[in-house]
C-alpha positions in Angstrom: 28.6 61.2 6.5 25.0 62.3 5.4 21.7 59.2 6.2 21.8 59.3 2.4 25.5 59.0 1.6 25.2 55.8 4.1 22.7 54.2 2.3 24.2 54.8 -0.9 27.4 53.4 0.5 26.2 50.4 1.9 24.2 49.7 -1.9 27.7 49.9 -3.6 29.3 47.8 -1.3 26.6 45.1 -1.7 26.6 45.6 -5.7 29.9 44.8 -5.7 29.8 41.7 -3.7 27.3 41.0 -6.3 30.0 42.0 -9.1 32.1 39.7 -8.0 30.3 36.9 -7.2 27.0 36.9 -9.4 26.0 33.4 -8.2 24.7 34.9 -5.2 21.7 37.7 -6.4 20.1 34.2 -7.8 20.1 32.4 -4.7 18.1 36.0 -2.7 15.5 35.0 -5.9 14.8 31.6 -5.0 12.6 33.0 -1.6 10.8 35.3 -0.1 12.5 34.7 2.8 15.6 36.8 4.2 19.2 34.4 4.9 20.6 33.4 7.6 23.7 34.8 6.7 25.3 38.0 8.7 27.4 39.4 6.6 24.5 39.8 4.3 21.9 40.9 7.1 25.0 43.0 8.5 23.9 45.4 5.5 20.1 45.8 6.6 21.4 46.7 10.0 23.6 48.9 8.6 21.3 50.4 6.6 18.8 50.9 9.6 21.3 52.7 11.9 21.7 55.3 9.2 18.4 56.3 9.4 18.0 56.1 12.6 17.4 59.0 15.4 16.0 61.0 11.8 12.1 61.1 12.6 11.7 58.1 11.1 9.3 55.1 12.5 10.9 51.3 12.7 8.8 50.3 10.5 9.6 53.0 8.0 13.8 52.0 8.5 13.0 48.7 7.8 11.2 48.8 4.6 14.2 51.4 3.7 16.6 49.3 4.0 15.3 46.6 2.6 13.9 48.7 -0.2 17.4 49.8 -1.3 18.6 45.6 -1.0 15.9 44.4 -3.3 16.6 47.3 -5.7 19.9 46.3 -5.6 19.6 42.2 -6.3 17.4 43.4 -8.7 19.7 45.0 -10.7 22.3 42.3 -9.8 20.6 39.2 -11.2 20.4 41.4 -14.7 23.9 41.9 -13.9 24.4 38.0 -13.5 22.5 37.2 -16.7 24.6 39.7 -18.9 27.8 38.0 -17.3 27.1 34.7 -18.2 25.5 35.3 -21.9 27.6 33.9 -24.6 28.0 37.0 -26.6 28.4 40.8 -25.7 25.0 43.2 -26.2 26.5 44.7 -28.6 27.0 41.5 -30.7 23.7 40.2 -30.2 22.2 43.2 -31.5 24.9 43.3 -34.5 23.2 39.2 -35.3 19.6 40.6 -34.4 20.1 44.1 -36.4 18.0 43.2 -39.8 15.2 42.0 -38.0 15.1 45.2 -35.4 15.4 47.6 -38.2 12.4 45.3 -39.5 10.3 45.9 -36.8 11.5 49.4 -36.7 10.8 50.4 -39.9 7.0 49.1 -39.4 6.6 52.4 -37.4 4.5 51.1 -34.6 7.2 50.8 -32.1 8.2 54.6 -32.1 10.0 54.7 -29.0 12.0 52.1 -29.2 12.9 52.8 -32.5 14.8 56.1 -31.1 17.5 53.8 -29.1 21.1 54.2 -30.0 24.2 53.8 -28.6 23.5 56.2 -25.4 20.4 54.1 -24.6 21.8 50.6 -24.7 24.2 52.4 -22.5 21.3 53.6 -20.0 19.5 50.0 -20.2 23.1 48.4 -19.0 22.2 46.8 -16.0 25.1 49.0 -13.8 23.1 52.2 -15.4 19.8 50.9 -13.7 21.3 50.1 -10.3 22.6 53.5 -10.2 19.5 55.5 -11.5 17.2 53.7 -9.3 19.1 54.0 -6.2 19.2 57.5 -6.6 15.6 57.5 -7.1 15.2 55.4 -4.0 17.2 57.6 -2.2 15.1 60.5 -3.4 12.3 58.8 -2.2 13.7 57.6 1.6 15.0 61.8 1.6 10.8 62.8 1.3 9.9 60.8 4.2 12.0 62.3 7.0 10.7 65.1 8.9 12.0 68.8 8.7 
């Protein structure tokens, strides 16, 4: 298995912990500080020993892995906030619709005027976790030596 395929694994396994139990994402958001909790730092250390022996500098693995977990909660409280609204997306906008077409129709918001159905779909937060990590992992690719 590939440094990358390792990172990306141990990002999906922690998004789904977060899937299932979005309680938790919020509690990462209430410091700045990492928990005491090894199944959580067992992640970090994961991440770390699949970049290791690649060229890269401790330093480097540890902002990596970290990187890729506060991308991930990230994504995850989103996640949390969708699964405890009190409507779908798709109804809220339905209630909200005469007032966006409102604003849309006032032609100063031209971008965001062009969203449809595909781009509520790319703004889901599952659709952001995935396109960023992949851009993360991009980025972590660039720094390792040839």
């Amino acid at each position: 298995m590939t440094e990358r395929a390792k990172l990306e694994l141990s990002a999906q396994h922690e998004w789904e912990i977060y899937v299932e139990h979005p309680w938790v994402p919020q509690l990462f958001a209430l410091t700045t500080r990492p928990p005491i909790a090894p199944r959580m730092m067992a992640y970090t250390d994961w991440r770390m020993r699949a970049v290791d022996g690649i060229g890269l500098d401790f330093e480097t693995m540890v902002r990596a892995a970290i990187m890729v977990s506060v991308h991930t909660q990230s994504a995850a409280l989103s996640l949390a906030r969708e699964m405890h609204a009190k409507d779908t997306r798709e109804h809220w906008l339905g209630v909200r619709s005469a007032k966006l077409q409102e604003v849309f129709d006032a032609g100063e918001l031209t971008m965001i005027a062009r969203f449809g159905a595909e781009s509520v779909q790319a703004s889901e937060p599952a659709s952001i976790f995935e396109f960023g990590l992949q851009r993360l992992l991009d980025g972590v690719a660039e720094l390792i030596p040839e």
